[in-house]
C-alpha positions, 0 to 999 in steps of 0.5 A: 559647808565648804569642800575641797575639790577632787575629794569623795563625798556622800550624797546627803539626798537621793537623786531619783533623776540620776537614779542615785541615793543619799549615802552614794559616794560622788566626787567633786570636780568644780565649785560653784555660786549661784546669782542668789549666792547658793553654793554648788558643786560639779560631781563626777560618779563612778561604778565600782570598776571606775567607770564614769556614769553619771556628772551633774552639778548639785547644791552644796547642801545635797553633800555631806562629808564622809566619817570614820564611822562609816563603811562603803558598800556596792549596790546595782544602779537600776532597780532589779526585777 
Protein backbone atom coordinates (compact mmCIF):
# COMPACT_ATOMS: atom_id res chain seq x y z
CA UNK A 1 0.00 0.00 0.00
CA UNK A 2 0.92 3.44 -0.92
CA UNK A 3 0.77 6.47 1.87
CA UNK A 4 0.95 9.64 1.71
CA UNK A 5 4.00 11.59 3.19
CA UNK A 6 3.58 13.80 6.74
CA UNK A 7 0.71 11.56 7.85
CA UNK A 8 0.40 9.33 11.28
CA UNK A 9 0.04 5.62 10.89
CA UNK A 10 0.00 2.49 13.02
CA UNK A 11 2.78 0.26 13.28
CA UNK A 12 1.26 -3.11 11.90
CA UNK A 13 4.33 -4.99 13.79
CA UNK A 14 6.43 -4.70 16.94
CA UNK A 15 9.82 -3.08 16.60
CA UNK A 16 11.74 -4.63 19.63
CA UNK A 17 14.98 -2.90 18.27
CA UNK A 18 13.08 0.51 18.78
CA UNK A 19 11.51 -0.92 21.77
CA UNK A 20 8.03 0.10 19.69
CA UNK A 21 4.67 -2.09 19.35
CA UNK A 22 2.54 -2.92 16.69
CA UNK A 23 -0.43 -0.25 17.06
CA UNK A 24 2.41 2.69 17.91
CA UNK A 25 1.54 5.78 15.97
CA UNK A 26 4.59 6.70 13.39
CA UNK A 27 4.87 9.36 10.89
CA UNK A 28 6.12 8.99 7.56
CA UNK A 29 8.72 11.38 6.69
CA UNK A 30 10.15 9.70 3.17
CA UNK A 31 9.23 7.27 0.58
CA UNK A 32 11.39 4.80 -0.55
CA UNK A 33 12.29 1.61 -3.15
CA UNK A 34 14.28 -0.83 -2.51
CA UNK A 35 16.93 -2.37 -5.48
CA UNK A 36 14.45 -5.75 -5.23
CA UNK A 37 11.62 -2.85 -5.67
CA UNK A 38 10.12 -3.49 -1.94
CA UNK A 39 8.89 -0.20 -0.98
CA UNK A 40 9.76 1.63 2.21
CA UNK A 41 9.26 4.47 4.43
CA UNK A 42 11.25 6.84 6.70
CA UNK A 43 9.23 7.14 10.26
CA UNK A 44 9.53 9.82 12.61
CA UNK A 45 8.10 8.84 16.27
CA UNK A 46 7.22 11.16 19.01
CA UNK A 47 6.43 10.82 22.79
CA UNK A 48 3.19 12.21 24.07
CA UNK A 49 4.49 15.78 24.42
CA UNK A 50 6.02 16.03 20.94
CA UNK A 51 9.42 15.16 21.31
CA UNK A 52 11.12 13.13 18.52
CA UNK A 53 12.51 9.82 20.14
CA UNK A 54 13.07 7.53 17.60
CA UNK A 55 13.65 7.76 13.31
CA UNK A 56 14.29 4.86 11.38
CA UNK A 57 13.20 3.61 7.91
CA UNK A 58 10.56 0.50 7.72
CA UNK A 59 9.03 -1.69 4.93
CA UNK A 60 5.88 -0.60 3.74
CA UNK A 61 4.15 -3.76 5.01
CA UNK A 62 5.41 -3.00 8.86
CA UNK A 63 2.34 0.09 8.50
CA UNK A 64 -1.15 0.07 8.44
CA UNK A 65 -3.57 2.86 8.00
CA UNK A 66 -5.23 4.21 10.76
CA UNK A 67 -9.34 3.53 11.05
CA UNK A 68 -12.54 5.28 12.44
CA UNK A 69 -12.85 2.64 14.80
CA UNK A 70 -9.76 3.01 16.69
CA UNK A 71 -9.07 5.15 19.54
CA UNK A 72 -5.33 6.45 20.71
CA UNK A 73 -3.82 5.55 23.67
CA UNK A 74 -0.46 6.50 25.89
CA UNK A 75 1.74 3.74 27.44
CA UNK A 76 5.72 4.32 28.65
CA UNK A 77 8.22 3.28 26.32
CA UNK A 78 10.71 1.24 28.73
CA UNK A 79 9.45 -1.44 30.41
CA UNK A 80 8.52 -0.77 34.02
CA UNK A 81 9.70 -2.60 36.84
Amino acid sequence: MRFELYVDVALARDLPELKLRRGDLVKLVDHHVAPDGEEGYSIEVFNAVGDTIAASTVPASALEPLREDEVLSVRPLAKVG
